[in-house]
GUTORKE-768502 format. One line per 10 residues: number of its first residue (from 1); their letters; for each residue z, x, y of C-alpha. Coordinates in steps of 0.2 Angstrom, whole numbers. Example, Ala and Ser with C-alpha at 12.3 -4.5 7.8 and 13.67 -1.06 7.14 Angstrom:
1> as> 39/62/-22  36/68/-5
END
This chain:
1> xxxxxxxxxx> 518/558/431  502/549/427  500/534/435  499/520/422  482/508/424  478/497/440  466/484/428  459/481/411  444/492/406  435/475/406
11> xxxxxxxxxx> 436/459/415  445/448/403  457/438/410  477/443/405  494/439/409  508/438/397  504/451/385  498/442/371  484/443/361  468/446/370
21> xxxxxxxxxx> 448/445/364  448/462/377  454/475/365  469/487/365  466/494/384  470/473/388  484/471/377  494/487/385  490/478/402  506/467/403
31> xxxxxxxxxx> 518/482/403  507/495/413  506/484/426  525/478/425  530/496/423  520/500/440  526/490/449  545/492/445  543/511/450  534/507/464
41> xxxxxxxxxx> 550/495/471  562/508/464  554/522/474  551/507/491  572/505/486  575/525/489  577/527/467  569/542/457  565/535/443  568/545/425
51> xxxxxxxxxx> 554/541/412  557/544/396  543/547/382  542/535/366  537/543/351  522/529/352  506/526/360  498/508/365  488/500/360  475/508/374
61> xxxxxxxxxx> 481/525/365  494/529/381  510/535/380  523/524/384  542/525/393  558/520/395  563/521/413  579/520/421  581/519/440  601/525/448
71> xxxxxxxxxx> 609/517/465  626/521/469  636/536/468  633/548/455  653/548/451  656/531/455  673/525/444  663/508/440  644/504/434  634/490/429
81> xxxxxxxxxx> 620/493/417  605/481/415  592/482/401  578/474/403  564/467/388  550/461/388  539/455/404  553/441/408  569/454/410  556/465/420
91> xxxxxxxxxx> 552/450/431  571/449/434  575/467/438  560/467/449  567/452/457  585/459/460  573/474/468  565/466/481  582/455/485  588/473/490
101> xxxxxxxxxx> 603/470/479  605/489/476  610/490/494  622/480/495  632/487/480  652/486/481  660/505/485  661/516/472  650/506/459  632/515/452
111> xxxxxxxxxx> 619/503/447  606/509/433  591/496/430  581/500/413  562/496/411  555/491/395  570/497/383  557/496/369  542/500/376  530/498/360
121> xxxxxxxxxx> 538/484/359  534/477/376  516/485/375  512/478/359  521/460/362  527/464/342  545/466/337  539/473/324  536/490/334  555/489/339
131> xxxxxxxxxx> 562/507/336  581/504/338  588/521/335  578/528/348  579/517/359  598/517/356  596/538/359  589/535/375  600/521/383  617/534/377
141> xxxxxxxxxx> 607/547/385  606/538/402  624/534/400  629/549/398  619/554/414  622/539/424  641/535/421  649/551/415  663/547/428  663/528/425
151> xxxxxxxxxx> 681/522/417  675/505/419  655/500/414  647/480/412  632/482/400  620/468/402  606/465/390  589/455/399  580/446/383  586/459/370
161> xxxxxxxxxx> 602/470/365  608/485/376  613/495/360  621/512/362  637/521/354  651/517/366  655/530/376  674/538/375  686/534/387  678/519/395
171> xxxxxxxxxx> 679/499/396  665/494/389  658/474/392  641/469/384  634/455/392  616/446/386  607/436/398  594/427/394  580/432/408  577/414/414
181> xxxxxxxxxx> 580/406/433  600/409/433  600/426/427  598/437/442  614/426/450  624/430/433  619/450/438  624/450/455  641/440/448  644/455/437
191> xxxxx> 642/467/449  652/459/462  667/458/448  663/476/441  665/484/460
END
């Protein structure tokens, strides 16, 4: 896998991913950077992380991902899933990352953390790039991979909807949390009441 960007092609200042006077390399550097730096914690956390391809490019022209990072036992009975949006719900997972909250997951419960769930989206800081049948392809296919043995499974949308067809046979909880201060300690209260 290609490494995404360290820096903008040019020097122009850039933080949120809004609109820039830099060009379309700038514009992608919001999520290129956030999506670095989640792998690297998952991979520092002992996760693979699975990337998925958007039909899309960036704006700098790149392809662009979906990625999901798993903690816990492949066949664990119980799962939390948290879906993050947007540079905030990334800040947030990234958050629960280096708070090592993966390892200390109840027994038995698999924890799956989603980067940039509609990654034009995040690239492009447009909703109007939002491709929600795809997206909500990709999150069933993580499901399906991630929680095939879950009876019980807590969905938790960061700053957007965690959208997918609900999977037979289990209890299904959607929860949205707004990525702000209190969110990572509404996470951990889910996972500690899923487990």
């Amino acid at each position: 896998m290609s490494q995404p960007p360290d820096k903008p092609k040019n020097e122009t200042k850039w933080t949120d991913g809004g609109p820039t006077p830099g060009g379309p390399q700038d514009k992608s550097f919001a999520y290129r950077q956030s999506r670095k730096a989640f792998i690297a914690l998952c991979e520092k956390s002992g996760a693979d992380v699975v990337s998925r391809v958007h039909p899309a490019k960036g704006p700098d022209g790149l392809p662009l991902f979906i990625d999901a990072a798993a903690f816990g036992p492949r066949l664990a009975g119980a799962g939390v899933l948290v879906v993050a949006h947007g540079v905030p719900g990334a800040a947030i997972l990234m958050a629960m990352l280096a708070d090592k909250v993966p390892a200390r997951l109840p027994e038995g419960l698999r924890l799956v953390l989603v980067h940039g769930a509609e990654p034009a989206v995040f690239a492009f800081n447009d909703p109007a790039r939002a491709n929600p049948a795809w997206a909500a392809k990709m999150l069933a296919a993580i499901v399906t991979e991630d929680f095939r043995k879950a009876d019980r499974l807590a969905v938790v949308g960061l700053g957007g909807p965690a959208e997918f067809p609900d999977p037979a046979s289990t209890a299904l909880t959607r929860t949205p949390v707004t990525p702000e201060g209190a969110a990572k300690s509404v996470i951990e209260a889910l996972i500690a009441a899923a487990g």
